[in-house]
C-alpha positions as CSV (number, residue, x, y, z in Angstrom):
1,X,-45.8,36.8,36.2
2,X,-45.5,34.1,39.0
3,X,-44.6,31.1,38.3
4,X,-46.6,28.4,36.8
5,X,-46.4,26.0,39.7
6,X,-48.4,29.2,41.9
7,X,-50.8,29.5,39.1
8,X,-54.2,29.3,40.7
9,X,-53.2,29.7,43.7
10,X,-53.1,32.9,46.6
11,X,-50.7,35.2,46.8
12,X,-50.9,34.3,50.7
13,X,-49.3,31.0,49.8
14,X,-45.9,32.9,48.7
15,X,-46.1,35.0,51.9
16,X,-47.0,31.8,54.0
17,X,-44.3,30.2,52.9
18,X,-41.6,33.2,52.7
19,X,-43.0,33.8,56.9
20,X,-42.0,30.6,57.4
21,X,-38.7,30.2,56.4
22,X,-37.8,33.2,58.0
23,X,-39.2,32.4,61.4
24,X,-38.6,28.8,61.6
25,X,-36.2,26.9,58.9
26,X,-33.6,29.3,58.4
27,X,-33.2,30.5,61.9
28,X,-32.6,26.7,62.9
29,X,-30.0,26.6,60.1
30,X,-28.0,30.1,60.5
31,X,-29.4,31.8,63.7
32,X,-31.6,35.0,63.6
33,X,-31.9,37.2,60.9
34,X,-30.3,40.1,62.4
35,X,-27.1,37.3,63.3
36,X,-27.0,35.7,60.1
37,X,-27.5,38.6,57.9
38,X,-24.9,41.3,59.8
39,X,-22.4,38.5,59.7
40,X,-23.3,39.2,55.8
41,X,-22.7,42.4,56.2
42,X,-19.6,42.4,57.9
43,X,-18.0,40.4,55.3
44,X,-19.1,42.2,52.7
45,X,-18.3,45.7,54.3
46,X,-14.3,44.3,54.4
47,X,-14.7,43.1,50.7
48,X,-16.3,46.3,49.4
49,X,-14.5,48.7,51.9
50,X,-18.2,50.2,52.5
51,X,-20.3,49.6,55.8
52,X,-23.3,47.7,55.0
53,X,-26.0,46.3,57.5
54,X,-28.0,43.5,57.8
55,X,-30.9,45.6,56.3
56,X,-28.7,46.0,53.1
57,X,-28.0,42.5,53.1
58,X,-31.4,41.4,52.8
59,X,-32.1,44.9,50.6
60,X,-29.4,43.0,48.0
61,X,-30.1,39.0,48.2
62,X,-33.9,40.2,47.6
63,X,-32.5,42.1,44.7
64,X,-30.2,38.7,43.6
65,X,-33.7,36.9,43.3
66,X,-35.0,39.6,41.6
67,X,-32.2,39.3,38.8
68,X,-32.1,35.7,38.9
69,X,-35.8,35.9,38.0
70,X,-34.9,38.6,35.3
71,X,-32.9,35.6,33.3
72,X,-36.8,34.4,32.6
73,X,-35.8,30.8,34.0
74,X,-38.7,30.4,36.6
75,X,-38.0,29.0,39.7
76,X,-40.7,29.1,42.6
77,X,-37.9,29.3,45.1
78,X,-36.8,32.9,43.9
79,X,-40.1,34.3,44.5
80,X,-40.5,33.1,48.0
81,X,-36.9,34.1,48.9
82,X,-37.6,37.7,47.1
83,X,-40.5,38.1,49.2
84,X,-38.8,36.4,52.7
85,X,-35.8,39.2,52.2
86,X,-38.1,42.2,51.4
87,X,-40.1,41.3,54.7
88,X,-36.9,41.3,56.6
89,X,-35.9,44.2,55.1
90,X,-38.8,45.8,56.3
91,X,-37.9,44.3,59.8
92,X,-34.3,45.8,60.2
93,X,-34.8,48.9,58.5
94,X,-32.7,51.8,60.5
């Protein structure tokens, strides 16, 4: 169930704003996806002693929203995120 502050409104308005985060905000903030998220991944491969890549980054921090909305405390911001890092999945899949 979405959120009660998107209640009424179009599922475009997530994507909207989960485009634009992605292709303005963020990349202002940590540099392009592919950048931002394999610097991600390269921290996390030393931690884990596994190779991961910026598509499993964004693969697991969609995944992260998806648990935090699991705890049933809603927060519009996890939706958008969810949905920004499932679309950038989609961009840097192998």
């Amino acid at each position: 169930m979405l959120p009660n502050c998107y209640e009424g409104k179009p599922v475009r308005d997530i994507y909207d704003q989960a485009r634009h985060l992605t292709a303005t905000d963020r990349q202002v903030q940590y540099g392009t996806p592919e950048a931002n998220l394999g610097r991600i991944g390269a921290l996390w491969s030393a931690y884990l002693g596994k190779d991961l890549d910026a598509h499993d980054v964004a693969v697991m921090m969609a995944l992260v929203k998806i648990g935090r909305m699991a705890s049933g405390v809603t927060v519009a911001d996890n939706y958008v995120d969810a949905v920004a890092y499932i679309g950038l999945a989609d961009r840097l899949a192998p």
